[in-house]
C-alpha positions in Angstrom: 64.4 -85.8 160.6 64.6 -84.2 157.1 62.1 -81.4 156.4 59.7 -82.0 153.4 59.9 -78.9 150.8 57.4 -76.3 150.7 55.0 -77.3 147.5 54.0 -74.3 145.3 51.5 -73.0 142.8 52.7 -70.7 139.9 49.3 -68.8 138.6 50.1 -67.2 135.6 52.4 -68.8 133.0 53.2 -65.8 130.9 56.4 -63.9 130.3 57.0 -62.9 133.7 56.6 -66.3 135.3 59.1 -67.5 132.2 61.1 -64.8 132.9 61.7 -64.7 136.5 59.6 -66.5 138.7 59.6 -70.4 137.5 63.9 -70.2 137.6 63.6 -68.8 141.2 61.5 -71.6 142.5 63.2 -74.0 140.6 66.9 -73.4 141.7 65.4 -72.7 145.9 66.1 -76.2 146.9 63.8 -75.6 149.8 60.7 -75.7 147.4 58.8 -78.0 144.6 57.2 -76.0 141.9 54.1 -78.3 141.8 51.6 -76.8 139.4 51.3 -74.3 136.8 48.0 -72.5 136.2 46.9 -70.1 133.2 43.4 -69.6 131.5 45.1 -70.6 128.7 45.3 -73.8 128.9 47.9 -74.1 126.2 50.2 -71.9 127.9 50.3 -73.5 131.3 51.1 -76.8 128.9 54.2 -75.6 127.5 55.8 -74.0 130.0 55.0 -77.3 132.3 56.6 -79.4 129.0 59.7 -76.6 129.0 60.2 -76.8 132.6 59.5 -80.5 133.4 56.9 -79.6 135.7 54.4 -82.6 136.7 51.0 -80.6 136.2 49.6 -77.7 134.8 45.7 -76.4 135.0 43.4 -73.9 133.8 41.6 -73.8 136.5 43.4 -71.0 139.4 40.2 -71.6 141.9 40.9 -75.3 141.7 44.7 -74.4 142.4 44.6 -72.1 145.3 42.5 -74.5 147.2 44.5 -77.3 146.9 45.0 -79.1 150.1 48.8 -80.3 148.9 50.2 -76.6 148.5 51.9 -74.5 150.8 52.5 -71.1 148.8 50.9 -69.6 145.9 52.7 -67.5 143.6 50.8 -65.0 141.3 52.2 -63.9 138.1 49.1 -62.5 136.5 47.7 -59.6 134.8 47.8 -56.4 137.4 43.5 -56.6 138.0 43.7 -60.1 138.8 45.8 -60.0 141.6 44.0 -58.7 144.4 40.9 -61.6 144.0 43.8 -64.4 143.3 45.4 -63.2 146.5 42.0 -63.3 148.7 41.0 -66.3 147.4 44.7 -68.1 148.6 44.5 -66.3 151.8 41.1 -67.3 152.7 42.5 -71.1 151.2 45.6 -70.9 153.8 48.0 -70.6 151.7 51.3 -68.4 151.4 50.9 -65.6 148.9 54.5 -64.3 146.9 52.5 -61.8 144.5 54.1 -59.1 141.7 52.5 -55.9 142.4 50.2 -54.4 143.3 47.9 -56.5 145.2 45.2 -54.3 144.4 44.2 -50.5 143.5 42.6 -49.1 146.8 44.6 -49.3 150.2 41.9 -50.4 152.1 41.4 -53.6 150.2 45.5 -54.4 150.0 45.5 -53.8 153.7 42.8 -55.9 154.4 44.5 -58.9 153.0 47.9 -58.4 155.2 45.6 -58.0 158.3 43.8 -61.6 156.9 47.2 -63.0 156.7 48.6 -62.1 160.0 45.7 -63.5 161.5 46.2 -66.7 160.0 50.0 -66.5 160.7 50.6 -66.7 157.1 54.0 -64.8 155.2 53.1 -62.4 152.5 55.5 -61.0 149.9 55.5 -58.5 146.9 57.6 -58.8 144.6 60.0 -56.0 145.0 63.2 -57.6 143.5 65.5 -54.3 143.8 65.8 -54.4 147.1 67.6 -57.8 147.4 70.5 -56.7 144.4 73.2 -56.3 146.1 73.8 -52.6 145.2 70.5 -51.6 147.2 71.3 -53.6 150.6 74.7 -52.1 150.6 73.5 -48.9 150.7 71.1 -49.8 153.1 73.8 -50.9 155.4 75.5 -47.9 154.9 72.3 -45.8 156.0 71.7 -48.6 159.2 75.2 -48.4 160.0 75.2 -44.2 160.1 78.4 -44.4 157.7 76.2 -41.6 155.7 74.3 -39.7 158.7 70.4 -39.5 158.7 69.1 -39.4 155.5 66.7 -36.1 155.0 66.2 -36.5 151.5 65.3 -39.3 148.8 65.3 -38.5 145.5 64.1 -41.1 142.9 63.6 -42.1 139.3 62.6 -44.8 136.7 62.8 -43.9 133.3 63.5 -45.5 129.3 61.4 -44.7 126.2 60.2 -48.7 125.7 57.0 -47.4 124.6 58.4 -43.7 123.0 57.3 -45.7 119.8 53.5 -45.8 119.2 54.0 -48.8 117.1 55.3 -50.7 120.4 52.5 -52.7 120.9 50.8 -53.1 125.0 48.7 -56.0 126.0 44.8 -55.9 125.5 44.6 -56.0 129.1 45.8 -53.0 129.5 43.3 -50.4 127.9 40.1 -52.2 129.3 38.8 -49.8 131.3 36.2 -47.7 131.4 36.9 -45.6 134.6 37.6 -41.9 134.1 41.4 -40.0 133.9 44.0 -42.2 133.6 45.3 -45.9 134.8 48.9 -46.3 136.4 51.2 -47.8 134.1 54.5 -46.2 134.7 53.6 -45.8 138.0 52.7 -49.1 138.9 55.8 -50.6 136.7 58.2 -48.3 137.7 56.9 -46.1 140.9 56.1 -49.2 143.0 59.7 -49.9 143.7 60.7 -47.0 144.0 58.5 -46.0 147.0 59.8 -49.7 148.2 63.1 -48.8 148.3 62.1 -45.0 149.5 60.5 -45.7 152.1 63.3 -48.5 153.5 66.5 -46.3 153.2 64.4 -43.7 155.2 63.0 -45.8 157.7 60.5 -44.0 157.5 56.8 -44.1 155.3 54.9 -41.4 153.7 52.6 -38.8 155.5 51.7 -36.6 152.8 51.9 -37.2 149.1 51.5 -34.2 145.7 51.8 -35.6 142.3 50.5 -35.8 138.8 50.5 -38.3 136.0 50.7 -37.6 131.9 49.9 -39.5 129.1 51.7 -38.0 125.9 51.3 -41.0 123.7 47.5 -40.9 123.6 47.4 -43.9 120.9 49.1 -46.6 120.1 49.2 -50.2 118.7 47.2 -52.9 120.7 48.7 -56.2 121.1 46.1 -58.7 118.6 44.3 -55.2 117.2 44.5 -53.8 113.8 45.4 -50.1 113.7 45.9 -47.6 116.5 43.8 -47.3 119.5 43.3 -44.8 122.4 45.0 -45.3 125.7 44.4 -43.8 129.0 47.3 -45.0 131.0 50.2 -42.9 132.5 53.2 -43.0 130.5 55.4 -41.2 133.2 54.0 -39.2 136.4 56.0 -37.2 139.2 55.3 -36.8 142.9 56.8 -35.5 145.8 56.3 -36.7 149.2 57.0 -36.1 153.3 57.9 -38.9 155.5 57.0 -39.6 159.1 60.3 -38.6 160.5 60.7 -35.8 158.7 62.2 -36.3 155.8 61.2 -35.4 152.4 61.5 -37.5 148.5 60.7 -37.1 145.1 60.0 -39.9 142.1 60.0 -39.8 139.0 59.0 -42.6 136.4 58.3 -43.0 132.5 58.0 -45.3 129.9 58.8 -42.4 127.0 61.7 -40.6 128.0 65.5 -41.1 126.1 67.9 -42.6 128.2 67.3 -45.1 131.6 
């Protein structure tokens, strides 16, 4: 008996999805890449002309509770994801998101708990950890070729927005909370601490760190002029692990050389 594919929703049509997401699903010949979905109605059109997919919407409620999908796949921006992600939980569906799901632990756990109970698979999008650089040395580590690991030591960095006239997306500076948004720690931390905390074995106990922001304006993507930003263009943290161990990481988005 042949097995029908799994049929999936792309929300967010947008560089990423061009970029990455939309090729994956399109060369897994276990899948159908059904429907793409972006408030900009336009966008979503394109990209289903480009890609010769059969439908597109603007419409991402209407999407995730589709009764003909299996797995949602989010590609939009950061403070989206966590109500796109409940929604398509809460809908039954399978949920490959980019990170993070959300800004407070309690709420990004209390999706995976959701999930399990509904025997659903969740994923982030941590790419690294499937190049095959990474799984060797995590088969090296498994294998005890290199002894137990004690101590990770981590970093991100390249000067993509060392240049005030680089331009960042509106999205980006709308806040109105106090300090400072993760930027290069979201973009560039988050895989790290993936990757961390598998070659250890091991997750985080305790955690020390600050974030900076040296390039205090900049251009806005759409905006005239220069405007104030309160993200964190690179940040540092050390960490212990559960079994002992201890790490450091380092990310930024302004520093020479990557």
């Amino acid at each position: 008996m042949k097995q029908s594919k799994l049929r999936v929703g792309l929300i967010g049509a947008g560089r990423w999805a061009r970029m990455a997401h939309i090729h994956g699903w399109l060369r897994d010949p276990r899948c159908e890449l059904v429907v793409l979905c972006d408030t900009k109605v336009d966008v979503a059109h394109q990209a289903a002309s480009e890609y010769r997919i059969s439908e597109f919407s603007d419409n991402w409620q209407e999407v995730v509770s589709r009764k003909d999908l299996d797995i949602i796949d989010i590609c939009t921006p950061s403070q989206t994801h966590y109500e796109i992600s409940k929604a398509s939980i809460e809908h039954g569906k399978h949920v490959l998101c980019e990170k993070p799901i959300a800004y407070d632990y309690i709420h990004t756990s209390g999706l995976a708990k959701m999930a399990r109970r509904k025997g659903l698979k969740t994923k982030l999008g941590f790419t690294f950890r499937y190049t095959p650089a990474m799984r060797y040395a995590k088969e090296l580590i498994s294998s005890g070729f290199i002894g137990s690991p004690y101590i990770f030591n981590g970093y991100e960095q390249n000067s993509q927005f060392l240049n005030p006239d680089t331009p960042l997306r509106t999205s980006q500076v709308k806040t109105k909370k106090p300090g400072l948004n993760v930027s290069s720690l979201e973009g560039y931390g988050a895989p790290i601490i993936d990757i961390s905390n598998w070659w250890m074995g091991s997750p985080y106990t305790a955690v020390i760190g600050t974030m900076r922001n040296f390039v205090q304006e900049r251009s806005i993507r759409g905006l005239p002029g220069y405007h104030k930003v309160n993200i964190d263009d690179a940040s540092m943290f050390i960490a212990e692990y559960q079994n002992g161990g201890i790490g450091s990481i380092q990310t930024s988005y302004v520093t020479i050389g990557n």
